[in-house]
N, C-alpha and C positions, 0 to 999 in steps of 0.2 A: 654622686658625691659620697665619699666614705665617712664611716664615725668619725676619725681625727680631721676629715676637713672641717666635719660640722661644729666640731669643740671648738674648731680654731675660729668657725665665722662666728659661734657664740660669744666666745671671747672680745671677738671683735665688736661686735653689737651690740654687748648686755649693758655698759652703761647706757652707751648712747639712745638706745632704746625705753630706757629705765627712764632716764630724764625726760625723753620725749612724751611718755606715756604720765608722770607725776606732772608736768605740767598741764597737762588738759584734764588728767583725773582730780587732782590735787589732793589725794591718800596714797600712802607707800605702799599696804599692802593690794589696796587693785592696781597700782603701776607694778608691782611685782608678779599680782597674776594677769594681767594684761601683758608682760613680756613673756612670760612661762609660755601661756596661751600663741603666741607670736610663732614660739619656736617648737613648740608641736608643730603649726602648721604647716613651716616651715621645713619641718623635719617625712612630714608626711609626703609633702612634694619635691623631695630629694633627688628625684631623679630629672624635673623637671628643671633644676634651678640654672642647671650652666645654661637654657634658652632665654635668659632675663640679661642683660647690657648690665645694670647694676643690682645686685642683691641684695647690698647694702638701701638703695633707694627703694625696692620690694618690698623690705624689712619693714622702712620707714612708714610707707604708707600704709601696710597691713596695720601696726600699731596705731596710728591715728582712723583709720576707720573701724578699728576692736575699739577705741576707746569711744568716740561716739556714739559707737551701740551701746558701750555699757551708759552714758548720760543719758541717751536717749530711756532708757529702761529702768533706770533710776529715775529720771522724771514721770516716765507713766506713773511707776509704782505709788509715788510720792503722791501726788494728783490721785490715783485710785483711792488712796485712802484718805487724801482731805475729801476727796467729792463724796465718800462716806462717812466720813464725821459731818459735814456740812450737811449732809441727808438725813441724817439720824437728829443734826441739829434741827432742820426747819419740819420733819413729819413730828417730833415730841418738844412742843413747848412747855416750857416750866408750868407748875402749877396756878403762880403768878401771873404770867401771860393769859393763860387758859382764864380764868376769874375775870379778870379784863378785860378780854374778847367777847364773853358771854355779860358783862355788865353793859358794854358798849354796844352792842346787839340789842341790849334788852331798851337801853335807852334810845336808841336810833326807833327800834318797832313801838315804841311809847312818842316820840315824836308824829310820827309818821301816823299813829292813830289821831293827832290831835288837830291834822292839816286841814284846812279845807278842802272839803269834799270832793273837786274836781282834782286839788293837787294829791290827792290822797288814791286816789281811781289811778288817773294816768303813774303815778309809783308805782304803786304796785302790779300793773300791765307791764311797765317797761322793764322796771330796776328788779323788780321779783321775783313774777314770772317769764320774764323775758321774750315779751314779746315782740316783732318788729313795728315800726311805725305807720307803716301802714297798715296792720290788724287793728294799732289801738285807731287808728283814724275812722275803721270799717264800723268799730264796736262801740265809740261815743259821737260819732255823724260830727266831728272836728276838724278844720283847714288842718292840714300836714304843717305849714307854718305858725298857726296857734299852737298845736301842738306841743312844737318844739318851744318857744315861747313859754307854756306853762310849764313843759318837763324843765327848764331851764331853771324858769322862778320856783319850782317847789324843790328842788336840787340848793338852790339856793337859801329857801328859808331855811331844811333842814340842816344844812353846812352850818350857819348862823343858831339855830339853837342848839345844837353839838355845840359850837365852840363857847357858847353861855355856860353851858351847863360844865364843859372842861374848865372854862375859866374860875367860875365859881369852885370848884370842885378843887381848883388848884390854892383859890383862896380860904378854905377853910381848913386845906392841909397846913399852909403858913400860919396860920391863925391857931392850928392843935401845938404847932411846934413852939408859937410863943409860951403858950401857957405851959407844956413841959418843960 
């Protein structure tokens, strides 16, 4: 293929191409280099081209798979850096978070001091140090089904004096806001 055929099949192609490319990019200027790109390549395998039935349908397709690689590549980039703002969100919590995580810690290990004594044993084997149910079974001489049974009910009171204490605690926020 000589220069003047290739102007001539640019000519021929450049809108058609342009549109086909602004419609799945939807920006003028990467549908613009999206086409440029089209006819480098095109331009590269010049000598190839008279073995293709249609050049115009070559043309086509080359630009709809240039342009899904460019979405596809724009989507990673996108995603790379939400999943880095989203990283940077959940490894540094506000200061605020942080005080209430460590309040609500302080008060769960103040519960949990107060339980009775076998519900207070089996926590801290299970939910603590994490141990499995059959070590705590080995180490308080307990049915595997009591067991379970007490991890259930001291699970349970402490769920119920958390939410005393949240509720109260929500109550005497309403209770500051009236008086201010």
């Amino acid at each position: 293929m000589t220069r003047s055929d290739f102007n001539d099949l640019v000519r021929q192609l450049n809108r058609k191409l342009f549109g086909y490319a602004f419609r799945i990019l939807q920006n003028q200027e990467e549908a613009e280099d999206a086409v440029q790109e089209i006819f480098i390549k095109l331009w590269k395998m010049k000598e190839k081209l008279n073995e293709y039935n249609s050049i115009d349908a070559l043309a086509t397709t080359m630009t709809k798979n240039y342009c899904i690689d460019q979405l596809r590549k724009q989507k990673h980039i996108y995603q790379g850096e939400h999943n880095r703002q989203d990283y940077q969100n959940i490894t540094s919590p506000s200061p605020h978070e942080q005080m209430e995580s460590r309040e609500a810690i302080e008060i769960l290990h103040n519960i949990i001091d107060h339980l009775p004594h076998i519900y207070m044993v089996i926590i801290r084997l299970r939910d603590i140090e994490g141990l499995s149910y059959e070590e705590i079974v080995e180490k308080t001489d307990q049915n595997i089904n009591t067991l379970r049974v007490t991890l259930s009910r001291a699970r349970r009171f402490i769920r119920d004096e958390y939410n005393k204490y949240q509720y109260e605690r929500r109550g005497i926020k309403q209770i500051a806001r009236k008086v201010l």
